[in-house]
C-alpha positions as CSV (number, residue, x, y, z in Angstrom):
1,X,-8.8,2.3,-26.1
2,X,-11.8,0.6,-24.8
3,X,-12.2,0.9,-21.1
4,X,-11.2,-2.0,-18.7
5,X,-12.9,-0.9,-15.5
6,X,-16.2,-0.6,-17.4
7,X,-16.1,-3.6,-19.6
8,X,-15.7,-5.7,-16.4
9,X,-18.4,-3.9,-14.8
10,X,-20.7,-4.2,-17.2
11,X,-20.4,-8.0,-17.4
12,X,-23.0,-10.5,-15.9
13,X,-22.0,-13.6,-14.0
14,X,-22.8,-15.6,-16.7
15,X,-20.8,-13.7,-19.2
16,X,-17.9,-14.2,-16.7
17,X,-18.0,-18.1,-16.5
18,X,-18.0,-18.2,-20.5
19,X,-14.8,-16.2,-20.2
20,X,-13.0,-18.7,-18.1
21,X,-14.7,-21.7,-19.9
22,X,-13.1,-20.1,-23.0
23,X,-9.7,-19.5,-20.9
24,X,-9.7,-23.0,-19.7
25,X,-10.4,-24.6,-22.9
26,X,-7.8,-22.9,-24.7
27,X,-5.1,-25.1,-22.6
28,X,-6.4,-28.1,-24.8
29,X,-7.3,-26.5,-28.3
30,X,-6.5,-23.5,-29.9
31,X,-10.4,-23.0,-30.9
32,X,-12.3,-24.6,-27.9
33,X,-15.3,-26.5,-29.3
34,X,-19.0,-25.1,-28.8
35,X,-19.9,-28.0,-26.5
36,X,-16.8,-28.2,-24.4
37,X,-17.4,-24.6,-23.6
38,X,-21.0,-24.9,-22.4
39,X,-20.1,-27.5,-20.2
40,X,-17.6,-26.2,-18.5
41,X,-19.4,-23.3,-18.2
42,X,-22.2,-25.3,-16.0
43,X,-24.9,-22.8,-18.3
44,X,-28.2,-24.4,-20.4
45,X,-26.9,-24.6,-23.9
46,X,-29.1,-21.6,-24.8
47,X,-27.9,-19.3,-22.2
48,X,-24.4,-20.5,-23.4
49,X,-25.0,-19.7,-26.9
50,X,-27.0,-16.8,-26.0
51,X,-24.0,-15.1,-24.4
52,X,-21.3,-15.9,-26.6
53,X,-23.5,-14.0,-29.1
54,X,-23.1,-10.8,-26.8
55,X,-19.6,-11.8,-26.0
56,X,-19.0,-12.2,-29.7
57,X,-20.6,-8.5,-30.5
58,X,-18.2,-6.5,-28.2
59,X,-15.2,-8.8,-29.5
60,X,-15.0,-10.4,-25.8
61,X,-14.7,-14.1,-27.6
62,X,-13.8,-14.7,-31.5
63,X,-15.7,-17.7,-33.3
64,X,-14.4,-19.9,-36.1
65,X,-16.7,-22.3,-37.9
66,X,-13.9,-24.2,-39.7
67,X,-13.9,-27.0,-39.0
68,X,-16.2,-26.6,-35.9
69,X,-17.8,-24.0,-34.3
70,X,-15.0,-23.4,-31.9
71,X,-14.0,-20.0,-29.7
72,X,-10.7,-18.1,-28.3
73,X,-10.1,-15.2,-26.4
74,X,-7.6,-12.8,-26.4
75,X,-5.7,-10.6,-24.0
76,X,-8.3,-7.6,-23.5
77,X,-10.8,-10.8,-22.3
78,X,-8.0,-12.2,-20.4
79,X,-7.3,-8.9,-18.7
80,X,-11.1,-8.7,-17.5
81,X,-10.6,-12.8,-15.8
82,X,-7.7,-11.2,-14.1
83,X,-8.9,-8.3,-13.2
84,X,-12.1,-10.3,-11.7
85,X,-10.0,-12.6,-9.4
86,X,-7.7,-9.6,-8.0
87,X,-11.0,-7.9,-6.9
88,X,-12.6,-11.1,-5.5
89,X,-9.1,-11.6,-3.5
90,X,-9.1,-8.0,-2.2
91,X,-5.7,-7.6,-3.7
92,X,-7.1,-4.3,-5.5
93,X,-10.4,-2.4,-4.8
94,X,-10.3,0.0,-8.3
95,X,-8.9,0.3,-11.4
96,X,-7.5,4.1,-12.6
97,X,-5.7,5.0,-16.4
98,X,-3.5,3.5,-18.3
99,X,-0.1,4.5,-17.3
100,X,2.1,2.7,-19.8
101,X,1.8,0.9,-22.8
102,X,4.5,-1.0,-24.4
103,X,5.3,-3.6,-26.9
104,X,5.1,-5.9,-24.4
105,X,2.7,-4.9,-21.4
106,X,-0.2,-2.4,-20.4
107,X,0.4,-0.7,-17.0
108,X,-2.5,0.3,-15.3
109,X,-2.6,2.5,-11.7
110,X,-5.0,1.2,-9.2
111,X,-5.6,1.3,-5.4
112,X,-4.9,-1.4,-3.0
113,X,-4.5,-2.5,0.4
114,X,-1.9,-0.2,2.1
115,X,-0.8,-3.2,4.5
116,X,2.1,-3.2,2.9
117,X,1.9,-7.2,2.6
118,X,2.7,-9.4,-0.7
119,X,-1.0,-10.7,-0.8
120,X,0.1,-14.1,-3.1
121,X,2.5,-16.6,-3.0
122,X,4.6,-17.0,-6.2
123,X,3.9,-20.9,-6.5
124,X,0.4,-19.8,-7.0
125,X,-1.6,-21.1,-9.6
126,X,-4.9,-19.6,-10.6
127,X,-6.6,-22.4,-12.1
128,X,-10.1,-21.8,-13.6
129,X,-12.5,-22.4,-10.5
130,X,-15.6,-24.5,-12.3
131,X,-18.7,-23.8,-10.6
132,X,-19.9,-26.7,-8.1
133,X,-21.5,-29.8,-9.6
134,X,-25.6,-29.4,-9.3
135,X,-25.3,-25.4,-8.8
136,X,-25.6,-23.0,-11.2
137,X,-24.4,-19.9,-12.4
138,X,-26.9,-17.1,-12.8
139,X,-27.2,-14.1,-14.2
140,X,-27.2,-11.6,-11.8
141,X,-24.9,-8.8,-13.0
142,X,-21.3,-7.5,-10.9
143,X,-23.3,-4.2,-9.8
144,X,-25.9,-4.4,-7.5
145,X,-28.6,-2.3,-7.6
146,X,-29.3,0.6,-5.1
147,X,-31.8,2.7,-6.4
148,X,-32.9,3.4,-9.8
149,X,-29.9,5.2,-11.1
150,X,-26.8,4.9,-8.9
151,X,-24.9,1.9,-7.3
152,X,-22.6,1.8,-4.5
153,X,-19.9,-0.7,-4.2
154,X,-18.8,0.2,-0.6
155,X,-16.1,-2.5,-0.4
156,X,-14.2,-0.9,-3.3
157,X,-15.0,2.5,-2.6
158,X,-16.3,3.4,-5.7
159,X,-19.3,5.1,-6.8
160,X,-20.6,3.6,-9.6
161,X,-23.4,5.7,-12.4
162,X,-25.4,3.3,-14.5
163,X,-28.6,3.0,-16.8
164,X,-30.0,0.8,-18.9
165,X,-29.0,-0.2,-22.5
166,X,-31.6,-0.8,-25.4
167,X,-31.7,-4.1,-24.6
168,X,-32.7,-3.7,-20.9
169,X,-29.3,-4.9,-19.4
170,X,-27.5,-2.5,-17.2
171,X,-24.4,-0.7,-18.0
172,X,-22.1,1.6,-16.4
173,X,-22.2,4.9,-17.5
174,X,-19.1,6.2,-14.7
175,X,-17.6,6.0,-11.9
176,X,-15.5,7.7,-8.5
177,X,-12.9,6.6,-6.7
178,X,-13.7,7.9,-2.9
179,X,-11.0,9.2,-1.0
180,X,-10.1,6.0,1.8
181,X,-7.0,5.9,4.1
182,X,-7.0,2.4,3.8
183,X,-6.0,2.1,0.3
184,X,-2.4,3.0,-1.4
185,X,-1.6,3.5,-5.3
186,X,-0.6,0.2,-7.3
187,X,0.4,-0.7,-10.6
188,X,-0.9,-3.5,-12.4
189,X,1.2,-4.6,-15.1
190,X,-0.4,-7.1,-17.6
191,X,2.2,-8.7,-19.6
192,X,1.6,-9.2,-23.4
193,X,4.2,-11.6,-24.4
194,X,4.1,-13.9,-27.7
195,X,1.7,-10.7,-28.7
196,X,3.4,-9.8,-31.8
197,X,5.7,-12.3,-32.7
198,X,5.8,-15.7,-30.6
199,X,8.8,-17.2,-32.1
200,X,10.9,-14.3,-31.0
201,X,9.9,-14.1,-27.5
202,X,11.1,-17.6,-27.3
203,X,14.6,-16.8,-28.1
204,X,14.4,-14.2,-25.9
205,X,12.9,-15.3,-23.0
206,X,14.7,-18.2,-21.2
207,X,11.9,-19.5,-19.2
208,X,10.0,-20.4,-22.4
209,X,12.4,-22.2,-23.7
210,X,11.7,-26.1,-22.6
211,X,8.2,-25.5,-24.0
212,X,8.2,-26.9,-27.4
213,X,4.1,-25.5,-28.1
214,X,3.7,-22.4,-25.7
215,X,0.6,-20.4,-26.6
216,X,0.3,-16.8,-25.7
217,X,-1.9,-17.5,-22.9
218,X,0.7,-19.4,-21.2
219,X,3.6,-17.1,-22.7
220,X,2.2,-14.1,-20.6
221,X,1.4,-16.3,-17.8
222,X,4.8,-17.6,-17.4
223,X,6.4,-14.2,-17.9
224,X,4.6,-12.6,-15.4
225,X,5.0,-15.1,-12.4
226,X,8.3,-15.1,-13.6
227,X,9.0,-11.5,-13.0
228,X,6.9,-11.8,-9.2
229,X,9.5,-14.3,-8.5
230,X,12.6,-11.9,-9.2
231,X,11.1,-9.2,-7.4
232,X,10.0,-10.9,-4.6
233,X,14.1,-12.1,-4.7
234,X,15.4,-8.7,-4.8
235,X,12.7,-6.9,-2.5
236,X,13.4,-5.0,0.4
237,X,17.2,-5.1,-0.3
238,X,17.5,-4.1,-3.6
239,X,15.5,-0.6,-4.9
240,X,12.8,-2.3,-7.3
241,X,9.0,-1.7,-6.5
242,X,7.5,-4.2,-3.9
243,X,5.3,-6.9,-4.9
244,X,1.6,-7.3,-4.0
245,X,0.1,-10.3,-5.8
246,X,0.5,-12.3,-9.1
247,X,-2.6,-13.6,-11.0
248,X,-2.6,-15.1,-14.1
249,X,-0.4,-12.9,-16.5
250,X,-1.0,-9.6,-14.6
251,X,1.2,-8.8,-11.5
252,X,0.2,-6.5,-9.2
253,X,2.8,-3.8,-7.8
254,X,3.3,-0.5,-5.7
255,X,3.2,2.8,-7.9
256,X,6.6,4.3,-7.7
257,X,5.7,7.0,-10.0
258,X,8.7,9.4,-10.6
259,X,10.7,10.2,-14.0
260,X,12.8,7.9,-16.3
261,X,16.8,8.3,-16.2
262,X,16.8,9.4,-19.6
263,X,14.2,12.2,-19.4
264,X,16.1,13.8,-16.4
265,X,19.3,16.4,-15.8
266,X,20.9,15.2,-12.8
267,X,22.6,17.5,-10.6
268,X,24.8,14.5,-9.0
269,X,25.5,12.5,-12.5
270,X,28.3,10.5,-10.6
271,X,26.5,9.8,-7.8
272,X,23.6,8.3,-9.2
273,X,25.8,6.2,-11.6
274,X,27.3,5.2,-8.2
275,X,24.2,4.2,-7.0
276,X,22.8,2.4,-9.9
277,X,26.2,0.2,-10.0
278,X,25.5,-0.3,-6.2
279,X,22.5,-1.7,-7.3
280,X,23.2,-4.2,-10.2
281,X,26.1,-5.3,-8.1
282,X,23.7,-6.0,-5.3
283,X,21.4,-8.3,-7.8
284,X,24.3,-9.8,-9.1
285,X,25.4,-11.3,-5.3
286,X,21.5,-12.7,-5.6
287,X,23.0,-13.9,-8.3
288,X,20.5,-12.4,-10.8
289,X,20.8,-9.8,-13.8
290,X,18.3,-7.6,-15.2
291,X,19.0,-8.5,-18.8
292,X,17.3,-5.2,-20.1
293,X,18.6,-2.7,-18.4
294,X,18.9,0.8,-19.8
295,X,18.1,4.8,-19.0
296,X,14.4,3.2,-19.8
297,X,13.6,1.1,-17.2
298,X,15.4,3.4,-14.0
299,X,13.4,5.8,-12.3
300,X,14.5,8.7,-10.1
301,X,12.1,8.8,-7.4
302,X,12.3,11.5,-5.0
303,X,15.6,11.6,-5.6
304,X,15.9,8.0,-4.8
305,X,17.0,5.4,-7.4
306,X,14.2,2.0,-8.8
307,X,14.9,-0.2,-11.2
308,X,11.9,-2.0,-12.6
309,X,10.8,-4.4,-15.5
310,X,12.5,-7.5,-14.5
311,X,10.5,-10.3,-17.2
312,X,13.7,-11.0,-18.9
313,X,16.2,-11.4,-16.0
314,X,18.5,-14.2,-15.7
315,X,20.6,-16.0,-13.1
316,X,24.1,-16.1,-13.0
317,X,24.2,-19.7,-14.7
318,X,22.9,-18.3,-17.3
319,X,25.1,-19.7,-20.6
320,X,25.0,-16.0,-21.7
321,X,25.1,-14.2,-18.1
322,X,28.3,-12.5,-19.2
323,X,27.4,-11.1,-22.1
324,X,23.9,-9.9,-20.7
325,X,25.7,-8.4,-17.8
326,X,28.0,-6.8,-20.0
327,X,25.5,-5.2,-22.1
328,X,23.3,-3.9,-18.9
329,X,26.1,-2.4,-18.0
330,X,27.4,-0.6,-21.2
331,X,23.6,1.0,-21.5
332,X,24.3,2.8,-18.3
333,X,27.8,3.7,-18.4
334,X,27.5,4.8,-22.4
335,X,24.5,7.2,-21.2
336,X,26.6,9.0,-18.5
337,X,29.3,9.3,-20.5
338,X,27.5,11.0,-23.5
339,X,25.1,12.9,-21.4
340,X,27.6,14.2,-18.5
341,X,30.7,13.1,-20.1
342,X,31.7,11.1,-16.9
343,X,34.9,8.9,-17.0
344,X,34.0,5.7,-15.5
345,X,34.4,3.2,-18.2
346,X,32.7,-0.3,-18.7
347,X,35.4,-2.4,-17.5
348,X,35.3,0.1,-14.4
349,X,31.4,-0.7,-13.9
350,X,32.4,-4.9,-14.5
351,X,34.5,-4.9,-12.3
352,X,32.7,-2.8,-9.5
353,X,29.7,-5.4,-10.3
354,X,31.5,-8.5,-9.5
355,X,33.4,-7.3,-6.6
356,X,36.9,-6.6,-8.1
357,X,36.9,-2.8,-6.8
358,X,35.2,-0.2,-5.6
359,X,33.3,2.4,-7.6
């Protein structure tokens, strides 16, 4: 897997504004034309051209030349805009390793502010920010030099190795994350909706589904600002990880860390069924259910109990908020009973949920 941290690092300003020229474009075509991309790049036409080349080379952009010379980009250039905004927004300082990958995200650990705020509203929008009319963009690269062979960036607290590639340009070689008080563990989750099969994540997906033409772009987008809004809903009171910021389709969260139900051998089986009901029943009085909930996505965590990936919850008006509900449900109970051959039964968690009878 080619490395995120580095690829953005590596990038000069100029390479950057193509990126989001490209981004913007796509809201209009699916191939944005050459010219409409160099001028909402504010860049000489030659520049332009000159880095979509190199953009091209390390499969940053993709060109078509039927029936123009028109360009796209895809999530792993998408990731890099978003990645560029969190940092300019201080709403991470570093990137780390992939934690996760799925069919439908990339989760990758990072370090943040430990102020324990949510850094962005969820009515934000990041639009693409053109540069101002009579400036231009240069091409100063993202690392600034200190010496001849080692950079500091001190606001992110990382040291940063680089040299010089063949063709002059500078280039990160590695990089430390410096021990800082100020900073706590995050998770940033990039969604990757309509990634394999569009037409199925609009069935699936029920804020998707009064967009007639939703592109993947937008798909992710709207999947992840979907998913700060829930948690945002359901944090403090209900045991899911706290929200930090949202941009674009990425949103930025605390690092729980811990185990998945399934992987563990609970000493208390009937406790933490308890507590999971407890929860569910809590999100349902919010009037909102998780839709995909399973031994998967619940995490013991120092003995405590989180429930995360939330892109496909629901409200309780719903047409299908039963059945959903119903389901969640019958993934926990069905694991407890085969696992530790516990006796509460499905209509025993329904019932629980919606405030019927105790647990």
């Amino acid at each position: 897997m080619v490395n995120l941290a580095k690829t953005f690092l590596s990038l000069k300003k100029s390479e950057i504004a193509i990126l989001k020229a490209v981004e913007q474009g796509m809201r209009r075509y699916e191939w944005v034309p050459l010219p409409d991309v160099i001028q909402m790049s504010k860049l000489q036409p030659k520049t332009a051209e000159y880095n979509l080349r190199r953009l091209a080379g390390r499969n940053l952009v993709y060109r078509t030349g039927d029936p123009y010379e028109g360009y796209q980009i895809g999530f792993f250039a998408y990731d890099i805009l978003t990645l560029a905004d969190l940092v300019e927004r201080d709403e991470i300082s570093s990137l780390g390793e992939v934690l996760g990958v799925g069919k439908e995200s990339v989760v990758y650990g990072a370090l943040g502010p430990a102020d324990g705020k949510i850094r962005t509203d969820e009515s934000c929008e990041y639009e693409f920010e053109a540069t101002e009319p009579g400036s231009a963009v240069t091409d100063e690269g993202v690392i600034k030099e200190d010496g001849d062979a080692e950079t500091k960036d001190k606001e992110t607290s990382v040291d940063y190795r680089t040299s010089k590639d063949g063709s002059g340009d500078e280039v990160v070689d590695s990089c430390d994350i410096l021990a800082d008080e100020s900073l706590t563990p995050l998770a940033i989750k990039f969604h990757r909706e309509g990634q394999t099969s569009f037409k199925h994540v609009r069935r699936v997906r029920d804020h998707l589904t009064d967009v007639p033409k939703c592109p993947w772009i937008h798909a992710a987008r709207l999947g992840a600002r979907k998913e700060f809004r829930i948690l945002k809903l359901l944090y403090p009171e209900i045991s899911v990880p706290r929200p930090v910021a949202i941009n674009r389709h990425a949103v930025v969260m605390e690092l729980l860390g811990g185990v998945e139900l399934y992987k563990v051998d609970l000493t208390n089986p009937q406790e933490c069924l308890d507590i999971i009901l407890e929860e569910v029943k809590l999100a349902w009085k919010k009037g909102i259910i998780h839709a995909d909930l399973s031994p998967y996505n619940v995490l013991i965590v120092d003995e405590e109990v989180k429930i995360i990936d939330w892109p496909q919850a629901v409200n309780k008006g719903h047409p299908e908020a039963q059945e959903l509900l119903r389901r969640d449900l019958t993934n926990v109970v069905n694991h407890f009973q085969r696992k530790y051959h516990l006796e509460t039964t499905l209509e025993d968690a329904v019932s629980f949920v919606q405030g019927e009878k105790g647990p």
